[in-house]
N, C-alpha and C positions, 0 to 999 in steps of 0.2 A: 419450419417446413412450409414449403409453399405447393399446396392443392393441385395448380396447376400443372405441377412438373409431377410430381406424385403418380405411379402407376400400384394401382390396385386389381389383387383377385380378389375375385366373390365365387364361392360355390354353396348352393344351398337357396335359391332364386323361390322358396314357395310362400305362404301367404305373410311373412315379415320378413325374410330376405329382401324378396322383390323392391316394396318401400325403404328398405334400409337403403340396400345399391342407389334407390335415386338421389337420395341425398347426398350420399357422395359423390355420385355424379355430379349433382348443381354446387357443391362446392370446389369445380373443376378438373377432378379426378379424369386419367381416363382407364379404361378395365377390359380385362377379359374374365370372362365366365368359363365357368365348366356346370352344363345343367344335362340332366339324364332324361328330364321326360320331356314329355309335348309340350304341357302349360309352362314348366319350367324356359324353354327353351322359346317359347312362342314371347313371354315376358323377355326375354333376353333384346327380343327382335325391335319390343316395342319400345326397349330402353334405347336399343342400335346400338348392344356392345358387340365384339367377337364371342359367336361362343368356340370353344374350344374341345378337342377329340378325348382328353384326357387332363387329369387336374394337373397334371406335370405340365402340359402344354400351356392351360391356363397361366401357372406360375412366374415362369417367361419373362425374367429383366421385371417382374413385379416389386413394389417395397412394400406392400402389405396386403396380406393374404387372408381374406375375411373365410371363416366357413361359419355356416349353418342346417345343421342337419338335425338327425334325429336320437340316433344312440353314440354310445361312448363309442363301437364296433365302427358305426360309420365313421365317425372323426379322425379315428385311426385309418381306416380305409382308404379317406380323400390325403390326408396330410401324407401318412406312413405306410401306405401298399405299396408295390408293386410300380403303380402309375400314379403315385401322390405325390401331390405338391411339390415337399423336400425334393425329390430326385428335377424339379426345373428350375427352383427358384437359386436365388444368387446368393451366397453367402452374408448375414448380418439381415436382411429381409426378415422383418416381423410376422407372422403368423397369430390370426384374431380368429378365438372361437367363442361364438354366439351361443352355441348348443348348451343346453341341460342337459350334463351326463356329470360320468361320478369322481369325482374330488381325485380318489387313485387312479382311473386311469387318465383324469387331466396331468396328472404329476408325471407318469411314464408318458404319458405324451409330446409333453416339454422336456422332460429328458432327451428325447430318442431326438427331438429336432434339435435341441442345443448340441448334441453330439456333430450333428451335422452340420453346423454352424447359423444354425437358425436361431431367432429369439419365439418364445411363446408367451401370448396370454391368453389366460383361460377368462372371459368376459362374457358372461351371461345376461339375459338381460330380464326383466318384470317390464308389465306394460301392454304383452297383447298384441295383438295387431293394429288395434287403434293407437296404441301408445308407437309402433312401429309407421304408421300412417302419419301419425303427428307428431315426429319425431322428440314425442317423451316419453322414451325408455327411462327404466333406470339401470343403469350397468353397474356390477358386480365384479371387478378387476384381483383376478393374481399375476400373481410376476415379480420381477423386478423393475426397484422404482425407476431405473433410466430407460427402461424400454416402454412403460407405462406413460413416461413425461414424452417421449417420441411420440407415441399413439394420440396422444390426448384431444389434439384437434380435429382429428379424425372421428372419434369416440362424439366429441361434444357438440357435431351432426347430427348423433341420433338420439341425443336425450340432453337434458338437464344436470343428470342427477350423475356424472362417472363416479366413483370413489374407488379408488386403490386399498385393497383390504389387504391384502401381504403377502408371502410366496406363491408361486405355484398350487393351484386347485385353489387357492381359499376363494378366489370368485363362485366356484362349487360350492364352497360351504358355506357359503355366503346365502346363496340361490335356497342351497339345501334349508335352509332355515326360514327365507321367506315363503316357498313352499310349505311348510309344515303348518307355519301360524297361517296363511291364505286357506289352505284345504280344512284342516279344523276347523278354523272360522266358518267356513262355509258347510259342513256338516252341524257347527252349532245352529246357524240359523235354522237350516231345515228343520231341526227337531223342535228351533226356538217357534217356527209359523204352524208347523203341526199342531203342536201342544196348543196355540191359540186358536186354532179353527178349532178343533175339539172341543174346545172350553166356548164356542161359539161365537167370539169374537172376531170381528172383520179384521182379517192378517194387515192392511195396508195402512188400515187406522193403527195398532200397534207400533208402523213401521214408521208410522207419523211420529207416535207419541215415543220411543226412545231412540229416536235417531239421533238427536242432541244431547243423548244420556251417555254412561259410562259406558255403552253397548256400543253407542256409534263407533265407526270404521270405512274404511274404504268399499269394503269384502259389503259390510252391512249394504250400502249403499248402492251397491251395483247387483251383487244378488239378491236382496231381500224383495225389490220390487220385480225381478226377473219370475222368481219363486210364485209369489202374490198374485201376477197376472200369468202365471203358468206358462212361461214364454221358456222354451229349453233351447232353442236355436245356438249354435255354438256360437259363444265369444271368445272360449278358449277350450277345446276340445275333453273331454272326460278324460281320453285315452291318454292323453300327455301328461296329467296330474296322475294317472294312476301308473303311468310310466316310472314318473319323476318320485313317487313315493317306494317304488321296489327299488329305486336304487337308495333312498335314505335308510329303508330298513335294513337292505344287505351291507352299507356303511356302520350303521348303529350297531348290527349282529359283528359285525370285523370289532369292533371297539369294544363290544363287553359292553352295549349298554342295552337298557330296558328303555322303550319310550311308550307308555299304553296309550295316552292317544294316538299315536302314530300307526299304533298299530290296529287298533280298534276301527279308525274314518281307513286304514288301508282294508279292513274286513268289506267295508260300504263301498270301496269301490271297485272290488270285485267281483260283487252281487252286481253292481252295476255296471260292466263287462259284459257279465256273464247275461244281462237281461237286453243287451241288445246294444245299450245305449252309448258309445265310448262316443260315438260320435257329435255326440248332442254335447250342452255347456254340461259343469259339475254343478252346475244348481239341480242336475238329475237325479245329485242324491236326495232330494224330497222325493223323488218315486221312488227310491227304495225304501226309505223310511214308508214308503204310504204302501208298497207291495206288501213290505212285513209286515205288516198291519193287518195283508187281507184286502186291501182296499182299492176296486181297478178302477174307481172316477171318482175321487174323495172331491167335495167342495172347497179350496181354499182360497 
């Protein structure tokens, strides 16, 4: 595949689209967009692609059709509405979905577009907006492997790390699992710096002293010091974790399975919805451990 001759859609231009699209761009791509808001569409201008009236218009003689949005409902929306994608795109054109949404409806989703003569992959990604700025995602691939080995150079623009987990959704179930061990971990630590202030030990000296232990982790790494210096500024918004965890749990409830902590850190970020905060990081869940407490300006 050559870059250059390669025409790309992108729908979904907000704070990791945007960086994704340019990378593609700088490996010679050229694109139309379909963006719904101001900033969306203002990014479009700075990139100098076409935006377009409708995702069907977007799709337009495209050979690969990136989206990025928010819920399964959306995906469905831009791909399979009314004015989605499928009804512009050309026959055999690959369709790539960045989104975290749910395993089943990535599966009818690729249905309804292979129907149509479309290919899907459902490719999620970890990483952040910095890992999206720096282009080291790591993507989470379902599909089939000859539409996967088409995409590949495309993918390996925006990370390091692609790997092909196996049919249709398993990049959802893929996401869905690093999701679980990320948020857990990050509700352990909260409890793990509380317990330590409490016990009146300086949280960052802890965070010195098993950072190099069996504790250490990425999660440890990047929130324990966020926590520590009580920095809540989003690096990955509350509300998307506790998004991304009601669809594991209504997955798990379909399956006939129990998962208590999953369901337990989905109680904490509830509370933590409900206290204001979705919009701040999931290091917030130390204020709700410190609200249940009782506690409106703990020292940590």
């Amino acid at each position: 595949m050559n870059p250059a001759t390669t025409s790309i859609t992108y729908i979904g231009l907000g704070a990791m689209g945007t960086p994704m699209l340019g990378h593609l761009l700088r490996l010679g791509c050229s694109a139309r967009v379909y963006a719904r808001s101001e900033s969306s569409r203002a990014a479009a201008a700075e990139l100098g692609v076409e935006v377009c009236a409708t995702p069907a218009e977007a799709a337009r003689d495209a050979d690969f059709i990136f989206t990025n949005v928010t819920s399964t409902d959306d995906v469905r929306a831009v791909l399979c509405g009314p004015d989605g994608a499928m009804h512009g795109a050309h026959p055999g054109a690959v369709c790539i979905d960045h989104s975290t949404i749910a395993a089943e409806g990535a599966r009818d989703i690729g249905q309804t577009l292979r129907t149509a003569g479309l290919h899907f992959l459902d490719a999620p990604v970890s990483g952040g907006v910095r890992g999206a700025r720096d282009a080291s995602l790591s993507i989470m691939v379902g599909g089939d492997a000859e539409t996967f080995a088409r995409a590949l150079p495309l993918l390996q623009a925006l990370g390091p790390n692609v790997k092909h987990v196996g049919p249709s959704g398993s990049g959802q179930v893929a996401k869905a699992c690093n999701q679980l061990i990320q948020v857990v971990t990050i509700e352990a630590i909260a409890e793990a710096l509380l317990y330590a202030a409490r016990q009146g030990v300086d949280t960052q000296a802890v965070l010195d002293a098993i950072g190099t232990g069996f504790a250490s982790s990425r999660m440890l790494d990047l929130m324990g010091p966020k926590m520590a210096r009580r920095d809540f500024a989003a690096g990955i918004e509350a509300r998307l974790h506790a998004k991304d965890f009601g669809l594991i749990a209504a997955s798990a409830q379909a399956a006939g399975l129990r998962l208590p902590a999953l369901e337990q850190v989905q109680r904490q970020l509830e509370v933590l919805m409900q206290s204001g905060w979705g919009r701040d990081d999931t290091s917030s869940l130390l204020r709700v451990l410190e609200e249940q407490q009782g506690e409106l300006n703990p020292p940590v």
